[in-house]
C-alpha positions in Angstrom: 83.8 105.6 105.2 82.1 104.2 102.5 81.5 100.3 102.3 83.6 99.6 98.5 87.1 99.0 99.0 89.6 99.7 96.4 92.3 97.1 97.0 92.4 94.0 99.7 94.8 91.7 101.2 95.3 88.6 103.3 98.0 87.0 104.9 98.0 84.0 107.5 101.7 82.9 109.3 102.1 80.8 112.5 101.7 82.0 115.6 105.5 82.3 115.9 107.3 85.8 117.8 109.7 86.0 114.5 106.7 86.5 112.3 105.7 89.8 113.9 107.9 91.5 112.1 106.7 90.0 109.0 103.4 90.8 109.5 104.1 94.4 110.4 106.2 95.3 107.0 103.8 93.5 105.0 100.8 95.8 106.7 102.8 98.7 106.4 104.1 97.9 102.2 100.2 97.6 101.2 99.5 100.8 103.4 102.4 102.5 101.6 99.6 102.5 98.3 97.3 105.0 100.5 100.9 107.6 100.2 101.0 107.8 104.1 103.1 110.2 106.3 106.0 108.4 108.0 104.4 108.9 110.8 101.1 107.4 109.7 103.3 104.6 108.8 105.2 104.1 112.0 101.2 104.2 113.6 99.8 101.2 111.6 103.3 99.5 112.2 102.8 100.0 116.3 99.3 98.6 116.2 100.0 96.0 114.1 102.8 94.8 116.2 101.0 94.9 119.3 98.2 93.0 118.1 99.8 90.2 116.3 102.2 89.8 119.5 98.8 90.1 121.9 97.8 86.7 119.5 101.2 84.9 120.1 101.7 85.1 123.4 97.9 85.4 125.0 95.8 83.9 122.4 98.4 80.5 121.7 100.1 81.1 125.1 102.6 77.5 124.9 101.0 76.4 121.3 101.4 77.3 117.5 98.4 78.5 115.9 97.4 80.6 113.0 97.3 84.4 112.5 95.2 86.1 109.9 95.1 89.3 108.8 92.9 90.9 106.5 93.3 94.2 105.0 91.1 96.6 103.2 92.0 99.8 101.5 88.9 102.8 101.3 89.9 106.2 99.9 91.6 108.1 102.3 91.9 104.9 105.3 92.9 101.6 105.9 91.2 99.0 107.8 93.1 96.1 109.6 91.9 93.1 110.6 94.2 90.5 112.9 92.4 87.5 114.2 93.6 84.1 116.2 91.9 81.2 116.8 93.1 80.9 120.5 91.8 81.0 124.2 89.9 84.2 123.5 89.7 87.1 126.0 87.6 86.8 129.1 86.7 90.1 130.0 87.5 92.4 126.9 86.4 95.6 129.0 89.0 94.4 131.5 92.1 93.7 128.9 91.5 97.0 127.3 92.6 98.7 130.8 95.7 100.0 130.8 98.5 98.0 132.9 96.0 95.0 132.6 98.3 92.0 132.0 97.6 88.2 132.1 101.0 87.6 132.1 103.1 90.0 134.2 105.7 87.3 134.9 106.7 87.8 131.5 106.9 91.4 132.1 104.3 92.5 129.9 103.4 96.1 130.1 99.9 95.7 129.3 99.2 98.4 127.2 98.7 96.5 124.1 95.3 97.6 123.6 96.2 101.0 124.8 99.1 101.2 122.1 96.6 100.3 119.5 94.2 102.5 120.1 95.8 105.3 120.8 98.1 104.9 117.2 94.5 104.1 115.1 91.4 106.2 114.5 89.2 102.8 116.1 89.7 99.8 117.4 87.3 97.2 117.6 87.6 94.0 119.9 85.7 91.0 119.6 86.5 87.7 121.1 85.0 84.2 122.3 86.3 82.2 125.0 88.0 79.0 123.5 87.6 80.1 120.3 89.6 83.2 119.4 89.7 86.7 119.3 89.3 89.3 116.4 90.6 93.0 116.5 89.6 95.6 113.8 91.5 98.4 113.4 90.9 102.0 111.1 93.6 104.4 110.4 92.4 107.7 107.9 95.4 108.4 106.0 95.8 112.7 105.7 92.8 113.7 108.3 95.2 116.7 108.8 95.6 117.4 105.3 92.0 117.0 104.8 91.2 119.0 107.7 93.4 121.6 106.4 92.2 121.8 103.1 88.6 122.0 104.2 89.7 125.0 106.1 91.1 126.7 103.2 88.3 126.2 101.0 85.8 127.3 104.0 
């Protein structure tokens, strides 16, 4: 991916559970310029969601905070960048387990990070106790297309 973006974006909302939504449509109408399958679409919706809510309810736990998330448009991908300036993660190696939870009475499933990067090309955690976390996500837009048409013409 080369390092000049065509088109960027930032948003910042409270740290409230009714803004995930919000943040996710907004994602996914500035993705919509890259022509993505619906089911690309639905991908960088997922992620999204379970990244903003991994901020609301483990980054601010009890408090109201800010959200930010950037976005940057290459040709042919997307990257996403959601940060807090919360409690941070501990152990990242640990929360990126699947089942992990720091909260299983609230039922949590703990496959946030799972979710994420299962749905995007790469995720990218980085976080500092008592002063936030930031996670970086890529999604290529087409790679079967483009792996298809590479075929053809080989």
């Amino acid at each position: 991916m080369s390092d000049i973006y065509e088109n960027e974006m930032k948003l910042e909302f409270l740290s409230k559970s009714n803004n995930e939504a919000f943040a996710r449509i907004t994602v996914a109408a500035f993705a919509a310029q890259l022509d993505p399958s619906i089911e690309e679409l639905a991908d960088i919706k997922t992620a999204v969601s379970e990244a903003v809510t991994n901020a609301i309810i483990h980054g601010y736990e009890d408090r109201e905070g800010i959200i930010k998330i950037e976005c940057k448009m290459y040709a042919g991908s997307i990257q996403i960048e959601i940060s807090d300036t919360g409690k941070g993660i501990e152990n990242i190696e640990v929360a990126r387990e699947p089942l992990y939870t720091s909260k299983p009475n609230l039922e949590r499933s703990g496959m946030g990070f799972t979710i994420m990067e299962s749905f995007m090309d790469d995720v990218k955690i980085e976080s500092i106790v008592g002063l936030g976390t930031k996670v970086t996500m890529k999604k290529v837009i087409h790679k079967d297309a483009l792996m298809n048409q590479s075929e053809i013409l080989n």
